[in-house]
C-alpha positions as CSV (number, residue, x, y, z in Angstrom):
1,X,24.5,0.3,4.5
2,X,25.8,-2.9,5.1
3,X,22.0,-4.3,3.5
4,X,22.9,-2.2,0.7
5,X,26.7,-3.7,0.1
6,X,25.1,-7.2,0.1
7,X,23.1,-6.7,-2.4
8,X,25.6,-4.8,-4.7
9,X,27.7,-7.9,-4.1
10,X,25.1,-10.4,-4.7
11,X,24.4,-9.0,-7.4
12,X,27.9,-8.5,-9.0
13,X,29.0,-11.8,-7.7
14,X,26.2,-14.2,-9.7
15,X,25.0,-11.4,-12.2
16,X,27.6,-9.2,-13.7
17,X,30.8,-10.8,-12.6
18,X,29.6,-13.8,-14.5
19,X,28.5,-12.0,-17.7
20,X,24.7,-13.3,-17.1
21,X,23.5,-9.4,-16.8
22,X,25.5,-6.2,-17.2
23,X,24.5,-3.2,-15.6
24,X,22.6,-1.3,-18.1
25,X,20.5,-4.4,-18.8
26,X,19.6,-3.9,-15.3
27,X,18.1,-0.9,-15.9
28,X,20.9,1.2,-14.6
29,X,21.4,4.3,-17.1
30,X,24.7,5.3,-18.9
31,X,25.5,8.9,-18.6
32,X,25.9,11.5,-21.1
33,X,23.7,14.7,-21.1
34,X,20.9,13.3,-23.2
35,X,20.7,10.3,-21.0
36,X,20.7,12.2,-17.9
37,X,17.5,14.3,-19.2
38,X,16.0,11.0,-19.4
39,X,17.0,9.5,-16.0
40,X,16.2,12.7,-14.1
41,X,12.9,12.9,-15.9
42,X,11.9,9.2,-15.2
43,X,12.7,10.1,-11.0
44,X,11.0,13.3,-11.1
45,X,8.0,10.9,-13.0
46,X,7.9,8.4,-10.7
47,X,8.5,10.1,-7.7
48,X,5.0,12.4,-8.2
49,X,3.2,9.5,-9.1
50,X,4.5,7.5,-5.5
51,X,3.0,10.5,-3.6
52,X,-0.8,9.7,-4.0
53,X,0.1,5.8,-4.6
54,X,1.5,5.8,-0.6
55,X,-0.7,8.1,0.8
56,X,-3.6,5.6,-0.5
57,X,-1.6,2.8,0.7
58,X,-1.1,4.3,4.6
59,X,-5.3,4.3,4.5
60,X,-5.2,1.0,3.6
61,X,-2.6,0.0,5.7
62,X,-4.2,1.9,8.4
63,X,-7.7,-0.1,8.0
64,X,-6.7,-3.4,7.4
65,X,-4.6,-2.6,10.7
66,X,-7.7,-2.0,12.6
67,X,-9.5,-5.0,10.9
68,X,-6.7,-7.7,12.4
69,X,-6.1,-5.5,15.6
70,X,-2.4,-5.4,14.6
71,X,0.2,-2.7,14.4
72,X,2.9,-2.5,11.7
73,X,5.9,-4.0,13.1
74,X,8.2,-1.6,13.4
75,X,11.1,-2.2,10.8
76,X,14.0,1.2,11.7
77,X,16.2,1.0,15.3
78,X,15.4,3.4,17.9
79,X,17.5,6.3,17.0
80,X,19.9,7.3,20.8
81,X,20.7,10.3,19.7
82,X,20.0,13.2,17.2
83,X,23.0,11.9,15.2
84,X,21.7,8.2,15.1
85,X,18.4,9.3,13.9
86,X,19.9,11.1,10.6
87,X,21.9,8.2,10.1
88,X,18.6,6.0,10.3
89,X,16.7,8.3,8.2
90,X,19.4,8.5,5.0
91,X,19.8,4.8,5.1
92,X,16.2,4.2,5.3
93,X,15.1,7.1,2.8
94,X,18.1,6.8,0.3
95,X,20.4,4.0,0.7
96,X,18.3,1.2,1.6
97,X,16.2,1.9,-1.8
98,X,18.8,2.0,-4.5
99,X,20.1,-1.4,-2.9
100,X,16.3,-3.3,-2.7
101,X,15.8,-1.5,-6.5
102,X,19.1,-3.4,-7.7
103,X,18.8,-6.6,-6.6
104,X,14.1,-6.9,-6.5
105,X,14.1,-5.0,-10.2
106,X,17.4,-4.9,-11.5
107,X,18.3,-8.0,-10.9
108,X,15.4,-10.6,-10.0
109,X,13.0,-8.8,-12.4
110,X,15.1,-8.4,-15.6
111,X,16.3,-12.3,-15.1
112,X,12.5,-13.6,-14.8
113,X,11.5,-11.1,-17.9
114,X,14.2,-12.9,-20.5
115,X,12.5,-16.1,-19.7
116,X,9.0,-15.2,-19.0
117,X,8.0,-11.6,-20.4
118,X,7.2,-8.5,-18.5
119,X,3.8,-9.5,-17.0
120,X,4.8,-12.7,-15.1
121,X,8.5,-11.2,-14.1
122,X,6.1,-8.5,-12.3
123,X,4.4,-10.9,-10.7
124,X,6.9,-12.8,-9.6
125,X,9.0,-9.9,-8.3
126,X,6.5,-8.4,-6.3
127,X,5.6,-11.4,-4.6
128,X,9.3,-12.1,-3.7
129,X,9.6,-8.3,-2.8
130,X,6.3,-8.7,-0.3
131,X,7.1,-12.3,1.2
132,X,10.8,-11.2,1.6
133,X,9.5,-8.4,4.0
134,X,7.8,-10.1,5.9
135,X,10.8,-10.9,7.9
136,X,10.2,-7.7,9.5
137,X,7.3,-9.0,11.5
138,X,8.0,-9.0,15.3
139,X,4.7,-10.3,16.6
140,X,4.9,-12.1,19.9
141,X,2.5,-14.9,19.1
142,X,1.3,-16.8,16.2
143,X,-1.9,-14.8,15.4
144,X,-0.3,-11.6,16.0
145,X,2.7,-12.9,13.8
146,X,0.5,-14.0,10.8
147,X,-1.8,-10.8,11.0
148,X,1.6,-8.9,10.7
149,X,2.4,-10.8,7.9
150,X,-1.1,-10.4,6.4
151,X,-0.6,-6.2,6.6
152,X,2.3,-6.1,5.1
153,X,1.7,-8.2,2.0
154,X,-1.7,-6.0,2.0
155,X,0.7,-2.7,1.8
156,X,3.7,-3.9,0.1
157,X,2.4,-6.2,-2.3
158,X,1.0,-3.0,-4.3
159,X,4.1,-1.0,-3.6
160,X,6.0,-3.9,-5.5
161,X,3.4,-3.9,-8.4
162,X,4.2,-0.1,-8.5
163,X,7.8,0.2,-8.6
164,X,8.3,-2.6,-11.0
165,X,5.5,-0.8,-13.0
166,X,8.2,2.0,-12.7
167,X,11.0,-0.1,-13.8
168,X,9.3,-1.0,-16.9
169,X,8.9,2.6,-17.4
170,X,11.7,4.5,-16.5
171,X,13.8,2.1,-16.3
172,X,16.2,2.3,-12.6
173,X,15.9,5.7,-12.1
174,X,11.6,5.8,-11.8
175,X,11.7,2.5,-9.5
176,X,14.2,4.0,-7.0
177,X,12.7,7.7,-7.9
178,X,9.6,5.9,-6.4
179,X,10.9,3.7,-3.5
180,X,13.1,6.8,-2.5
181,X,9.3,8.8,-2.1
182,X,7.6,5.6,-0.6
183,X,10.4,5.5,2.2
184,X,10.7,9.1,2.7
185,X,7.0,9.9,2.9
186,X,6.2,7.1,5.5
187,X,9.4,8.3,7.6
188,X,7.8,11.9,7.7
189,X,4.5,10.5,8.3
190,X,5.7,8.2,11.1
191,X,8.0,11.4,12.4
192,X,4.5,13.3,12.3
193,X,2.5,10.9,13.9
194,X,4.6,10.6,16.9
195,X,4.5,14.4,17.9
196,X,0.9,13.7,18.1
197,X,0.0,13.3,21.6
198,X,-1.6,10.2,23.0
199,X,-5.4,10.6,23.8
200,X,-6.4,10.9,27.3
């Protein structure tokens, strides 16, 4: 949550505050019932579309894991207690996404698009989507650091090209229709995998 409220405020304090951007030049929708067609519409879109796009992406991530001998570092809190782990899971699934969708699409991506067209703001915004995430990496070395690294710019680097795909699109609602699917998907998967038991 508190990820979240930065951004907003980043994004109000240098953006909207200061007349650079308004919101619906962001890509957020203004409501009205033919409006709201639209915006549903776009999430429903987008969201279908993330569903084979991830499950392509955990493969990937999967082998190129293998290839380095490197896990994904792990990027939620251990959850204490039944409570904490809904908590965890809404922030991850829902809040966290709207927040990374305003500030890497609404805001970075619609500022590099007035000055450099559609094509190189996607560019640019997924590589500053990718290399910001790579803060998550909790290797205890060097190698195991960079290979860390390496996977997640392998995964994330076509989730970014995806969502801002989205946000070209739909507009707001399909890049945090699809983010909102990415995040939820890989929770369930990871929630999945760990009622698997370890092999003797």
């Amino acid at each position: 949550v508190i990820q979240a409220a930065g951004y907003v405020l980043v994004v109000w304090l240098f953006a909207v505050r200061t007349d650079a951007l308004t919101w619906p030049q962001m890509g957020w929708p203004t409501w009205g019932a033919p409006r709201l067609r639209t915006t549903l519409r776009g999430f429903a879109l987008a969201a279908a579309l993330m569903v084979p796009v991830t499950f392509g992406l955990v493969i990937l991530g999967g082998i190129v894991g293998l290839l380095l001998g490197v896990d994904a570092p792990r990027v939620l809190p251990l959850s204490a207690s039944l409570l904490d782990g809904i908590f965890v899971t809404l922030a991850a699934a829902i809040i966290i996404p709207i927040g990374e969708e305003l500030f890497f699409r609404g805001f970075a991506m619609t500022a590099w698009m007035r000055d450099l067209g559609p094509r190189s703001a996607l560019i640019r915004s997924s590589l500053f989507f990718a290399f910001i995430h790579t803060a998550n990496i909790s290797g205890v070395g060097f190698a195991e650091g960079l290979s860390q690294a390496v996977l997640q710019a392998v995964v994330l680097l076509p989730v970014a090209f995806v969502l801002g795909w989205l946000f070209l699109r739909y507009g707001m609602a399909g890049a945090i229709g699809g983010h909102i699917t990415y995040n939820s998907l890989l929770l369930m998967l990871a929630y999945l995998a760990s009622k698997i038991p370890e092999p003797v």
